[in-house]
PyMOL commands that place a pseudoatom at each C-alpha (Angstrom):
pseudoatom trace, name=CA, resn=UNK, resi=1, chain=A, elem=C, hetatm=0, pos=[107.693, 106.222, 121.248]
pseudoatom trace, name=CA, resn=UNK, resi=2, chain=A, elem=C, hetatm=0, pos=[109.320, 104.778, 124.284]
pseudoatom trace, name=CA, resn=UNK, resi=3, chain=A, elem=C, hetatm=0, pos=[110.552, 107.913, 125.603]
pseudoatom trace, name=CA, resn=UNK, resi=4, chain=A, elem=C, hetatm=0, pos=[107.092, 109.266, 125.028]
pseudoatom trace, name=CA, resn=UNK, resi=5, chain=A, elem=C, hetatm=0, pos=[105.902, 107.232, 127.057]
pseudoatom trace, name=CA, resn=UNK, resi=6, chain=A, elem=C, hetatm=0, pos=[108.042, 107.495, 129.638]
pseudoatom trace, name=CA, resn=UNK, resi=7, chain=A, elem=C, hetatm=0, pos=[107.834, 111.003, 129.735]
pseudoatom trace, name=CA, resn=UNK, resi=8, chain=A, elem=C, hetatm=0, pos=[103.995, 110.890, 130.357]
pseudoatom trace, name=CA, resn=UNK, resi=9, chain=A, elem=C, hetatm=0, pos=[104.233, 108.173, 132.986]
pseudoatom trace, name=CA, resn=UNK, resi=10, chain=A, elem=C, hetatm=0, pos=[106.889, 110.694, 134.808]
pseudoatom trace, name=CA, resn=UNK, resi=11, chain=A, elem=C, hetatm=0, pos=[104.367, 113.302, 134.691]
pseudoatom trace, name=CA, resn=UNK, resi=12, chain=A, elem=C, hetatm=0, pos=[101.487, 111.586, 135.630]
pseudoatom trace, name=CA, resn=UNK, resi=13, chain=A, elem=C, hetatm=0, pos=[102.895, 109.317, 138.555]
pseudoatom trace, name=CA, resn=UNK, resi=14, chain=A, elem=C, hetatm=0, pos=[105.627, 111.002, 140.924]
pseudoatom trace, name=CA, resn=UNK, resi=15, chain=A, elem=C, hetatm=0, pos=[106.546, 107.310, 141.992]
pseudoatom trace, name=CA, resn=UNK, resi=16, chain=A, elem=C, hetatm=0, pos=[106.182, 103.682, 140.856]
pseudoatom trace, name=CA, resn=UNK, resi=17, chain=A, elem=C, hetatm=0, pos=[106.516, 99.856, 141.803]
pseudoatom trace, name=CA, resn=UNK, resi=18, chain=A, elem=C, hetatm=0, pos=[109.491, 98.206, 140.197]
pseudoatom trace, name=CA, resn=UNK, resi=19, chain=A, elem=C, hetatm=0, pos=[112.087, 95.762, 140.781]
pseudoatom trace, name=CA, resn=UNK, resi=20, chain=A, elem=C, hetatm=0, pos=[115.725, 95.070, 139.654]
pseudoatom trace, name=CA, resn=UNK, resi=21, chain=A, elem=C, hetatm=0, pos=[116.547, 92.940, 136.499]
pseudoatom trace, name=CA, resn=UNK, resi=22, chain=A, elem=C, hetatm=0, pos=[119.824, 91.505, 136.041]
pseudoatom trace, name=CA, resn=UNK, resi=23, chain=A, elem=C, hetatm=0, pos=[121.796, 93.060, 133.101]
pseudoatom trace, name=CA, resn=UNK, resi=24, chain=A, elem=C, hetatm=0, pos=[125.026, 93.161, 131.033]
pseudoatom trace, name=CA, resn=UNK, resi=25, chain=A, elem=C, hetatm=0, pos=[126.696, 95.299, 129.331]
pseudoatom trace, name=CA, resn=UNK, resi=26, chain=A, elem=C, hetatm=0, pos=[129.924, 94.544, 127.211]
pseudoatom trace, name=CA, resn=UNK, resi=27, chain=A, elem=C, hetatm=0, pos=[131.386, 97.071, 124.930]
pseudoatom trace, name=CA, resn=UNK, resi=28, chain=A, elem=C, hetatm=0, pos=[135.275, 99.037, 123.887]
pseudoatom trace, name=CA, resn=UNK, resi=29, chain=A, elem=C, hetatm=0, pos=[136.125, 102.017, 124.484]
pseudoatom trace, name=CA, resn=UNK, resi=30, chain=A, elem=C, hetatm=0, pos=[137.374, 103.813, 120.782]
pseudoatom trace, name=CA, resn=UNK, resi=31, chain=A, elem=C, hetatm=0, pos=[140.817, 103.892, 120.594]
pseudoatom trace, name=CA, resn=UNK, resi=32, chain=A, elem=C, hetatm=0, pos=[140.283, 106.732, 118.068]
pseudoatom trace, name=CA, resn=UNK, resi=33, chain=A, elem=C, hetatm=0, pos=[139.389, 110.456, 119.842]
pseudoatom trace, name=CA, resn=UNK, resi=34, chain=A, elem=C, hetatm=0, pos=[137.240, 112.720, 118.776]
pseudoatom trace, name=CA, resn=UNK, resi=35, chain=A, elem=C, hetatm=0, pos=[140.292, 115.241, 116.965]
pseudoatom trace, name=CA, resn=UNK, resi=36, chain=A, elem=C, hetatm=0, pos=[141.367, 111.989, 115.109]
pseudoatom trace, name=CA, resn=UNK, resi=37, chain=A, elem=C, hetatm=0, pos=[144.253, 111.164, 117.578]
pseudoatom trace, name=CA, resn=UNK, resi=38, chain=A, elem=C, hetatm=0, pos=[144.844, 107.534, 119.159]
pseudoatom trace, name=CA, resn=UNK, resi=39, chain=A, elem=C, hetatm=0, pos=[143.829, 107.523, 123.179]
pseudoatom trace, name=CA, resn=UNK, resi=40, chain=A, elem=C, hetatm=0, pos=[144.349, 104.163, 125.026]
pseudoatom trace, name=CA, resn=UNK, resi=41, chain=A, elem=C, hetatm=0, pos=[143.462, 103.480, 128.907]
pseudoatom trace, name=CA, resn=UNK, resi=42, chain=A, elem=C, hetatm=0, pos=[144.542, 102.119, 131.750]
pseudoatom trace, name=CA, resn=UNK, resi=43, chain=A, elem=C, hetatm=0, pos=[141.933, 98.833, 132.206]
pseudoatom trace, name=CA, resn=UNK, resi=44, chain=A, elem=C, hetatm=0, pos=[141.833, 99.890, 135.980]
pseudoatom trace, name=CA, resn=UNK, resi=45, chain=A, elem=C, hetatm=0, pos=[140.989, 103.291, 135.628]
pseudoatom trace, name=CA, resn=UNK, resi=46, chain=A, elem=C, hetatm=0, pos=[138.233, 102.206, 133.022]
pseudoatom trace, name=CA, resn=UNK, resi=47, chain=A, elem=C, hetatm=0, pos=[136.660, 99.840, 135.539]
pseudoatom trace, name=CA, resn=UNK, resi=48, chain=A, elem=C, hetatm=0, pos=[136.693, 102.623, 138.471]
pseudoatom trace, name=CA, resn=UNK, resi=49, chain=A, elem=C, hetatm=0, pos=[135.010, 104.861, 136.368]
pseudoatom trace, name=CA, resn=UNK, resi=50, chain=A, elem=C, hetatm=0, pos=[132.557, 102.169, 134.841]
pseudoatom trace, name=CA, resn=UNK, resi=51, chain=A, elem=C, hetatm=0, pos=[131.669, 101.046, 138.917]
pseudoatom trace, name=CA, resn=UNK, resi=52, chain=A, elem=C, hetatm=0, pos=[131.156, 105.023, 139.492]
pseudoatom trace, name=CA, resn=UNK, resi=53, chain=A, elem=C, hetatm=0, pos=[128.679, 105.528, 136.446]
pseudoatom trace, name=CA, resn=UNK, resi=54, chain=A, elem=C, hetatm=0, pos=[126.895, 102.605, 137.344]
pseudoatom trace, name=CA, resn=UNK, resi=55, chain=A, elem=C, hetatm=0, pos=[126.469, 103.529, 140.849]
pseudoatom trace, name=CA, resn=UNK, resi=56, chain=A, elem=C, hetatm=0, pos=[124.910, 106.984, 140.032]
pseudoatom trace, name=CA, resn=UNK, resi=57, chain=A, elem=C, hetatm=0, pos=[122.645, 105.163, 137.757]
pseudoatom trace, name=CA, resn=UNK, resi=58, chain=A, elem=C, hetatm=0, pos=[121.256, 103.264, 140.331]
pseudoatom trace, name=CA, resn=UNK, resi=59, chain=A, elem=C, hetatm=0, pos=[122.849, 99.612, 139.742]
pseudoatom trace, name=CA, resn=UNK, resi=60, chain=A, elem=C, hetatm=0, pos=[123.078, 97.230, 142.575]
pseudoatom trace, name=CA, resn=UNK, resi=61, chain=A, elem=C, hetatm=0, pos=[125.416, 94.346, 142.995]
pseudoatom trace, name=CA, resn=UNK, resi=62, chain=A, elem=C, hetatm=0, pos=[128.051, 95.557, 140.400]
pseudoatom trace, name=CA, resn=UNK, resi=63, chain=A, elem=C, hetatm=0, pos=[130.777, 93.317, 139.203]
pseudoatom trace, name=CA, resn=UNK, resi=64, chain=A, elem=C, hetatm=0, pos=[133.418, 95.261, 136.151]
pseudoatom trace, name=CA, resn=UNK, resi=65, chain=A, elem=C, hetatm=0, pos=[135.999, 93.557, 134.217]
pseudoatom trace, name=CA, resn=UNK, resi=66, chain=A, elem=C, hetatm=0, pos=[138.225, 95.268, 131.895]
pseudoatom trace, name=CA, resn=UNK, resi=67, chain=A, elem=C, hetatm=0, pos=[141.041, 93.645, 129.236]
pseudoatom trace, name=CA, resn=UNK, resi=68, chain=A, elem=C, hetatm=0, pos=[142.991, 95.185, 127.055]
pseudoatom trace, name=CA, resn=UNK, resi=69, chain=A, elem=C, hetatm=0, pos=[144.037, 98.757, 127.166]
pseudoatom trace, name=CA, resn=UNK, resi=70, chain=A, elem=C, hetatm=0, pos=[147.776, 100.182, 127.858]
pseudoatom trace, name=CA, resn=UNK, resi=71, chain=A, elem=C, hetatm=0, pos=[150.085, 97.578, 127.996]
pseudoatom trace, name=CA, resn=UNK, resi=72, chain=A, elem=C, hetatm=0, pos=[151.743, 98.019, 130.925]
pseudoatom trace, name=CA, resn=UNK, resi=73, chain=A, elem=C, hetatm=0, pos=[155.141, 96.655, 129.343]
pseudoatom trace, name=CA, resn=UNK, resi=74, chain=A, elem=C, hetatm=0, pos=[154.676, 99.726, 126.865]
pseudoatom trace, name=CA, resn=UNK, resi=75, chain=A, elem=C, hetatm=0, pos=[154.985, 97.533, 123.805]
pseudoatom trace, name=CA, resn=UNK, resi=76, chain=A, elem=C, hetatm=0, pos=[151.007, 96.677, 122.184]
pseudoatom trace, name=CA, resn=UNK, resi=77, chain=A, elem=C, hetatm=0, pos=[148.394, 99.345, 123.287]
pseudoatom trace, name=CA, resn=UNK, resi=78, chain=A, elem=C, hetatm=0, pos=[144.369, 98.030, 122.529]
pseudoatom trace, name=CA, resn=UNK, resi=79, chain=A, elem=C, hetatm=0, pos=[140.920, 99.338, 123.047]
pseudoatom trace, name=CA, resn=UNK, resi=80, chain=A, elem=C, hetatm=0, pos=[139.611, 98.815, 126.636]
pseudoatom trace, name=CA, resn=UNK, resi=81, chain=A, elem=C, hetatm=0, pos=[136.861, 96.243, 126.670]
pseudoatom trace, name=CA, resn=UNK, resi=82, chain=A, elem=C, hetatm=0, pos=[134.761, 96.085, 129.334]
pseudoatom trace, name=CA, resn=UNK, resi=83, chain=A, elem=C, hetatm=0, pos=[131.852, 93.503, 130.218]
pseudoatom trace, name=CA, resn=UNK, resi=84, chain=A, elem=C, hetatm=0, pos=[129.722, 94.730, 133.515]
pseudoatom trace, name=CA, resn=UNK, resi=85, chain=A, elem=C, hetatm=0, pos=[127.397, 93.028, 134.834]
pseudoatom trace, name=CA, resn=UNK, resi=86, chain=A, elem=C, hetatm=0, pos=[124.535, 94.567, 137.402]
pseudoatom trace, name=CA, resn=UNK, resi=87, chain=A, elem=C, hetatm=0, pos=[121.273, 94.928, 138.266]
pseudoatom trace, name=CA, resn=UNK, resi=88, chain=A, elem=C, hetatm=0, pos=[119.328, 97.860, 137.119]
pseudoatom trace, name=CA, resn=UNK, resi=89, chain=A, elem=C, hetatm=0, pos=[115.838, 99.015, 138.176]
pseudoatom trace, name=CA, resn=UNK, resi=90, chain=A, elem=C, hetatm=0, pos=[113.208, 97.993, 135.278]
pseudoatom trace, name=CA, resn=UNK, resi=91, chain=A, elem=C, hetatm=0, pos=[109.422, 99.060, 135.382]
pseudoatom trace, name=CA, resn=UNK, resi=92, chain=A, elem=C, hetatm=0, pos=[108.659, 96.323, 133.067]
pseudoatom trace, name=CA, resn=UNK, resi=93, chain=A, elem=C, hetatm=0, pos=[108.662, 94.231, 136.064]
pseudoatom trace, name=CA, resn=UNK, resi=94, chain=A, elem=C, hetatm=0, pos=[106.108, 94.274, 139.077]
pseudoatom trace, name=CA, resn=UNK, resi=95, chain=A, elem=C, hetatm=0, pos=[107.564, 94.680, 142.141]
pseudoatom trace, name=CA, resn=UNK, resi=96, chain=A, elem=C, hetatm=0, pos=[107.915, 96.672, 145.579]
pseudoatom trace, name=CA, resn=UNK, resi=97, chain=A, elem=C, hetatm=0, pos=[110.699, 98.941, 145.044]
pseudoatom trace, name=CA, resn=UNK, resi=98, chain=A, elem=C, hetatm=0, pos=[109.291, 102.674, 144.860]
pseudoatom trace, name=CA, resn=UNK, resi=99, chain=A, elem=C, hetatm=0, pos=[111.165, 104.401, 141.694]
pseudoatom trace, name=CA, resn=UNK, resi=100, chain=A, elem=C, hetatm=0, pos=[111.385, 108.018, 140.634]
pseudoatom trace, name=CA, resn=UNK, resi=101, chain=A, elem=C, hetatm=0, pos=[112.801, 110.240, 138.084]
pseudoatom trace, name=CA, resn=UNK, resi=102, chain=A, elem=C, hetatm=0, pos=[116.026, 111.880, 139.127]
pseudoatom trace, name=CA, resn=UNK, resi=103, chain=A, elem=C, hetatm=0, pos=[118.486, 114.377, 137.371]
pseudoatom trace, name=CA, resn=UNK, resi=104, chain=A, elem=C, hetatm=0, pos=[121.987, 113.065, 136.689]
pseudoatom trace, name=CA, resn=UNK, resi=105, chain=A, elem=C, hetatm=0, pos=[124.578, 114.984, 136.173]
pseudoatom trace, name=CA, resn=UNK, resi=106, chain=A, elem=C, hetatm=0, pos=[128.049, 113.989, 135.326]
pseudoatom trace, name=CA, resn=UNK, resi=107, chain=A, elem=C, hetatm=0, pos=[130.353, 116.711, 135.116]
pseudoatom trace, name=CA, resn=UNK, resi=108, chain=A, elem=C, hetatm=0, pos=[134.649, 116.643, 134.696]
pseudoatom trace, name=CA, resn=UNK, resi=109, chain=A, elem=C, hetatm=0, pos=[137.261, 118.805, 134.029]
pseudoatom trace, name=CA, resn=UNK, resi=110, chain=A, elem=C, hetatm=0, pos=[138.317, 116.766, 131.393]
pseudoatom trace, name=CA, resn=UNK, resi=111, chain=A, elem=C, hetatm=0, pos=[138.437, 113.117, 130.141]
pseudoatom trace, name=CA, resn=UNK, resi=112, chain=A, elem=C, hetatm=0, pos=[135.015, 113.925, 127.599]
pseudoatom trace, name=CA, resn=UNK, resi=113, chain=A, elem=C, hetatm=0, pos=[136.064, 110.808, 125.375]
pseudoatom trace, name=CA, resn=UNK, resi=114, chain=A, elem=C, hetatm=0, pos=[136.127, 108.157, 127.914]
pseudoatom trace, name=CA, resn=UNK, resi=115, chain=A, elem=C, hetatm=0, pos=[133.507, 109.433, 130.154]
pseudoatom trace, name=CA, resn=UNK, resi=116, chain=A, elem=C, hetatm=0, pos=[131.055, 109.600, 126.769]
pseudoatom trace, name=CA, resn=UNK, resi=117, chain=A, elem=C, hetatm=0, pos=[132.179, 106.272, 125.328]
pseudoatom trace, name=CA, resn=UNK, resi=118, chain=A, elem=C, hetatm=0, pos=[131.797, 104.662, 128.934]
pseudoatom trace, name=CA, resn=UNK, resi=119, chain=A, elem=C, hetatm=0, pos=[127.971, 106.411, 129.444]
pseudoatom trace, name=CA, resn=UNK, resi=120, chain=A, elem=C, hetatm=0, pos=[127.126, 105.254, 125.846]
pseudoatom trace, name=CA, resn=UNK, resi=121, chain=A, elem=C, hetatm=0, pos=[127.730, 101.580, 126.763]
pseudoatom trace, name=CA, resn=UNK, resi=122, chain=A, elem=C, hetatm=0, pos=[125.864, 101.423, 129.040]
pseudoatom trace, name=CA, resn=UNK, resi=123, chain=A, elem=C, hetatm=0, pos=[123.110, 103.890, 128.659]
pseudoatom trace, name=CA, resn=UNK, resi=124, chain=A, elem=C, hetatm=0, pos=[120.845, 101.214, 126.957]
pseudoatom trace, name=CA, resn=UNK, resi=125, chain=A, elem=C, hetatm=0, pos=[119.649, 99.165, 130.055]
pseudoatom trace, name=CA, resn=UNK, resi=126, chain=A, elem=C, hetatm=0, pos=[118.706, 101.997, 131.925]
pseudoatom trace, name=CA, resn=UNK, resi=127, chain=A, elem=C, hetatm=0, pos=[115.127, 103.829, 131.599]
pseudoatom trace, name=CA, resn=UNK, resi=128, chain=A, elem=C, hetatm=0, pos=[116.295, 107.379, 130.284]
pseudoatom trace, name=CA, resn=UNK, resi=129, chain=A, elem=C, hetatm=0, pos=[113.678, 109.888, 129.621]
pseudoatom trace, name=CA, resn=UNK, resi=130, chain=A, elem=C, hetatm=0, pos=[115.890, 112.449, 128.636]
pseudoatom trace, name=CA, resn=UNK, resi=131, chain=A, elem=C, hetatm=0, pos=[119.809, 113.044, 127.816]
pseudoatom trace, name=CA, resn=UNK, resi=132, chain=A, elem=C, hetatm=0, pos=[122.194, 116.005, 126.937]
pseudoatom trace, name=CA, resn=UNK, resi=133, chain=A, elem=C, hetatm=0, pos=[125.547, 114.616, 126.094]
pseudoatom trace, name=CA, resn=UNK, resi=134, chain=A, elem=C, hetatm=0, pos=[128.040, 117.314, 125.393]
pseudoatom trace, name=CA, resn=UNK, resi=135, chain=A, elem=C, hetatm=0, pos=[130.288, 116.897, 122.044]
pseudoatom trace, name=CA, resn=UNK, resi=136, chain=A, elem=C, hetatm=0, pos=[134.011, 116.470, 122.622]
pseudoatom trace, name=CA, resn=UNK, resi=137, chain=A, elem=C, hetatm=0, pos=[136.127, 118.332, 120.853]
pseudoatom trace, name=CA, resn=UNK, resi=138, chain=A, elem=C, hetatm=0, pos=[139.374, 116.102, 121.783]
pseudoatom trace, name=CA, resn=UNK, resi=139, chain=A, elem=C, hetatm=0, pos=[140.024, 113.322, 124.126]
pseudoatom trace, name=CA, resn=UNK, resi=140, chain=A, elem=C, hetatm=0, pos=[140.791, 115.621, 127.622]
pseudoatom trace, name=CA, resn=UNK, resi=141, chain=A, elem=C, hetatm=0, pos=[138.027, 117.789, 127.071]
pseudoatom trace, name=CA, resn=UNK, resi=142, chain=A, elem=C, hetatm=0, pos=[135.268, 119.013, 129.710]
pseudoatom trace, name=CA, resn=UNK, resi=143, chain=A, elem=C, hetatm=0, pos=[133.242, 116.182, 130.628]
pseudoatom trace, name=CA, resn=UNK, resi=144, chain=A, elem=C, hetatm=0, pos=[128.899, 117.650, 130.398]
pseudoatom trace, name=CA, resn=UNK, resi=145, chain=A, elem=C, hetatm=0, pos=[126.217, 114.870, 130.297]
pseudoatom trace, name=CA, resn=UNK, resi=146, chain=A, elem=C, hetatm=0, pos=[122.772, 115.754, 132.238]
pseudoatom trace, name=CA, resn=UNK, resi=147, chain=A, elem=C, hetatm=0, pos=[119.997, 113.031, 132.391]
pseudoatom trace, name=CA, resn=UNK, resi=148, chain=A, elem=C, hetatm=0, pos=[116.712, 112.088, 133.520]
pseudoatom trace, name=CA, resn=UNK, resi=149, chain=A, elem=C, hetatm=0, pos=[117.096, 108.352, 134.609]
pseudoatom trace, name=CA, resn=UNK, resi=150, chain=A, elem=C, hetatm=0, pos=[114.188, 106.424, 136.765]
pseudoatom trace, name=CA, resn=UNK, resi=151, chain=A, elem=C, hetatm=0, pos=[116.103, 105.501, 140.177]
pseudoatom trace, name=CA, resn=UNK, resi=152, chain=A, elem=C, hetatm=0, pos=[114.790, 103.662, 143.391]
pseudoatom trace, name=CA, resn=UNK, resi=153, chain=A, elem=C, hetatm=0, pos=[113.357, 106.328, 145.973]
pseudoatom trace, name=CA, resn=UNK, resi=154, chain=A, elem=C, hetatm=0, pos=[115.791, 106.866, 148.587]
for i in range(1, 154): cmd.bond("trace and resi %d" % i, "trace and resi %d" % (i + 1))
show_as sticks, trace
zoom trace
């Protein structure tokens, strides 16, 4: 029902007051791929890539931290975790930021596993009308996810 009504508001209004709400996100990235095999990451690619997500989401004031991951000693290998916190544009709350709906689309040569499980956790404190996550076949796979998210007007 949300997205219903999001999807109506986004036809009816072009643009819309808003403001920014502080948020967090904390989540792991599977250690298990999509073919079954184990896939561990480096924590400081993880946060780069959590930063750059965010970003084209429209976050302000982003702060990542990552633990866990490959052990750089090469002994004990664990899921990333990551805990983000940002501030994310929310028309629940008055304000005087002008928002819109824009396409995003986040495209790779590979690296579908980490790109999906890092979109997924944080997905849920954004306003998404619409989604189209591609299904990874393994870990390296091409990366296809196209959405409609509402973003301040630039």
């Amino acid at each position: 029902m949300k997205i219903l009504t999001l999807l109506a508001l986004l036809v009816s209004l072009p643009s819309f007051a808003a403001n920014y709400a502080s948020k967090t996100s904390s989540f792991s990235i599977s250690s298990i791929g999509p073919a079954g095999e184990r896939v561990y990451y480096n924590c400081d690619s993880v946060e780069r890539l959590v930063e750059s997500t965010l970003s084209a989401l429209g976050a302000k004031n982003i702060k990542v931290r990552c633990s866990g991951g490959i052990d750089t000693i090469g002994r004990i290998h664990m899921p990333a975790f990551v805990r983000a916190e940002y501030d994310a544009v929310s028309t629940q709350i008055a304000g005087d930021i002008n928002t819109e709906a824009q396409t995003i689309h986040f495209q790779d040569r590979e690296g579908c596993h980490l790109n999906t499980q890092v979109y997924k956790g944080l997905k849920k404190n954004f306003e998404i009308a619409s989604e189209a996550v591609s299904r990874c076949s393994k870990s390296s796979s091409r990366t296809d996810i196209k959405l409609i998210v509402i973003k301040e007007t630039k």
